[in-house]
Structures are given as C-alpha cells and as structure tokens.
C-alpha positions as CSV (number, residue, x, y, z in Angstrom):
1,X,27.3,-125.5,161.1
2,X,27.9,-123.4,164.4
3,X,29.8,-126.0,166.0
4,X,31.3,-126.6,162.7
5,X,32.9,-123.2,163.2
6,X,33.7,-123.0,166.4
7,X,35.6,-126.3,165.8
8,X,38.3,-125.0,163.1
9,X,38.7,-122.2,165.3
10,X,39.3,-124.2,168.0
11,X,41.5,-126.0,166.0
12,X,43.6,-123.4,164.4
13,X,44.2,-121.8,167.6
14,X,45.8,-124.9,168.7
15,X,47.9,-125.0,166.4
16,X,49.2,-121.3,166.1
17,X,48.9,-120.4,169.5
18,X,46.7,-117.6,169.3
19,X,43.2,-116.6,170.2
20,X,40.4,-114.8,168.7
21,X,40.1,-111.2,170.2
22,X,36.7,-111.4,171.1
23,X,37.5,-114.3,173.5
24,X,39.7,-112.4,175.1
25,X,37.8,-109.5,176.0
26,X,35.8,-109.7,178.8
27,X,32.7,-107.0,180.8
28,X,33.6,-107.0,184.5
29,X,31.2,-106.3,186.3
30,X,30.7,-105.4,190.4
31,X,28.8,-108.3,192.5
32,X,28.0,-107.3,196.1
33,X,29.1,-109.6,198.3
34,X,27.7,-108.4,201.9
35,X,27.6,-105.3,204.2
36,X,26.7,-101.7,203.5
37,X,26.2,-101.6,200.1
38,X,27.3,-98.1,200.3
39,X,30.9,-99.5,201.2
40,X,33.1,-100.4,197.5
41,X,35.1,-102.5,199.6
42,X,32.0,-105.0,199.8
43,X,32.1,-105.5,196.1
44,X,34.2,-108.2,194.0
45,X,34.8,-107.5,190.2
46,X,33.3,-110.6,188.0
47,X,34.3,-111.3,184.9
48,X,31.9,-112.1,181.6
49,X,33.9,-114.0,179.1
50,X,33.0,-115.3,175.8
51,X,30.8,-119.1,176.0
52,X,33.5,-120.1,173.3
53,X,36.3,-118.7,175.1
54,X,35.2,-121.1,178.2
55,X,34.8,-123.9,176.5
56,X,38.5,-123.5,174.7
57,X,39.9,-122.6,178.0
58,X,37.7,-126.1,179.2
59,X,39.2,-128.1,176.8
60,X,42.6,-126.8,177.3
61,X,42.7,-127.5,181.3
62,X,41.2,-130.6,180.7
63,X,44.2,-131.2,178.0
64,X,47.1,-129.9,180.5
65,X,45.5,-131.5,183.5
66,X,45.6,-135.2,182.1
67,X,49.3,-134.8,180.9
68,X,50.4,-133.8,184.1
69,X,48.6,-136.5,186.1
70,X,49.5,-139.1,183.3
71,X,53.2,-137.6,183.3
72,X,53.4,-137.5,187.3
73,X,54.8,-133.9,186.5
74,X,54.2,-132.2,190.0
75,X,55.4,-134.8,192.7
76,X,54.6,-138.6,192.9
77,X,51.3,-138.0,194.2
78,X,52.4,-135.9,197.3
79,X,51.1,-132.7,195.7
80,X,46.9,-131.7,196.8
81,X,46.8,-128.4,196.1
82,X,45.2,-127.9,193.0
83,X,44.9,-131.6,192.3
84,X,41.5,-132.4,190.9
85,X,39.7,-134.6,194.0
86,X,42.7,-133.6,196.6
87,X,42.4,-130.7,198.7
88,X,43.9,-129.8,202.2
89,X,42.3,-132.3,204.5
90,X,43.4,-135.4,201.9
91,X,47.3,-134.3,202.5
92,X,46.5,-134.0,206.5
93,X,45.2,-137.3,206.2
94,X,48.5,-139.0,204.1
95,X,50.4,-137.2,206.7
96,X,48.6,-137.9,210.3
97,X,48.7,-141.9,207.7
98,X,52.5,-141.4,207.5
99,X,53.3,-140.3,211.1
100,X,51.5,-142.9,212.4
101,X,52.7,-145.6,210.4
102,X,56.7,-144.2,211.5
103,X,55.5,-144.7,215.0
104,X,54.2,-148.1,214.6
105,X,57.7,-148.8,212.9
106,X,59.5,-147.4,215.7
107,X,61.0,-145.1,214.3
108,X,61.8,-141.6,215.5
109,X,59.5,-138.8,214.9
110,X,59.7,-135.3,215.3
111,X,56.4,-132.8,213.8
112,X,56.3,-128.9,214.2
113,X,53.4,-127.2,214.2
114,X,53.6,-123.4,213.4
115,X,50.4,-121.5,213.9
C-alpha cells in the first residue's frame, strides 16, 4: 500500500512538475572532517533529505541521464566530466590515443601544457 502511495505521488509530480514539501526540506547537520575540533572551519554541512525524495531524485537522474547518452546531447562522446564510467584519466587517455595516432600519421602536432 506504501509503495502504492509513494507511486501516484511519484507519478503526479511528474506530470505537474512539482514536489511534495516535505521532500524538499532537508536537517543539515555539521560532520567533522579533521583537525582541531575546536576549529568550524573543519566542519562540512550534510544534508538529511527525505528516503522518497532520493529515490524521486534517483529516478529522475536516471531518466535525464539515459536521454542524454541515448540523444548524444553533450558532445559525440568527447565529454568525461560527469559521464557515468568516464572521469579525467579516460579523456587523458583518448587524448595521449589521439596525439599519438596524429604522429604515427605524420601529421603535425603541437600540445600546450599550462600548469
């Protein structure tokens, strides 16, 4: 019956565009990360949300992810940040993959490296 519930609302927010209050509303809450624990600068804020509210925000990232891969609508597959199994050492290795392959080709190549 629960998941019943939480379906419609899922659902209906869908649909209309809006979200339940509650699932919006989160408790922050300070997590110590290291140091002095006298020192507020060695605290980061966390946020409790709702378990719906994840689970709608879960299914919608999952919904907007797989358009945009499907849809090639960042790029044509150049783009690893924020790409779901990419990251920065996958694009150095297309790169180092494409200078390389230049080279072999003969053709010229010019890379600058700002630090």
């Amino acid at each position: 019956m629960l998941l019943l519930s939480h379906t419609s609302i899922f659902e209906r927010s869908w649909r209309t565009g809006e979200v339940p209050e509650d699932w919006r509303k989160a408790n922050v809450t300070l997590a110590f990360k290291k140091g002095k624990k006298e020192d507020p600068g060695n605290y980061r804020p966390v946020s409790l949300t709702s378990i719906p509210g994840k689970v709608m925000e879960q299914l919608i990232l999952d919904v907007i992810s797989r358009h945009v891969e499907e849809k090639k609508v960042i790029g044509g597959g150049g783009q690893h940040g924020f790409t779901k199994g990419k990251s920065c050492l996958t694009h150095l290795i297309a790169f180092y993959d494409d200078m390389t392959g230049w080279v072999d080709e003969g053709r010229a190549v010019d890379v600058v490296c700002l630090q």
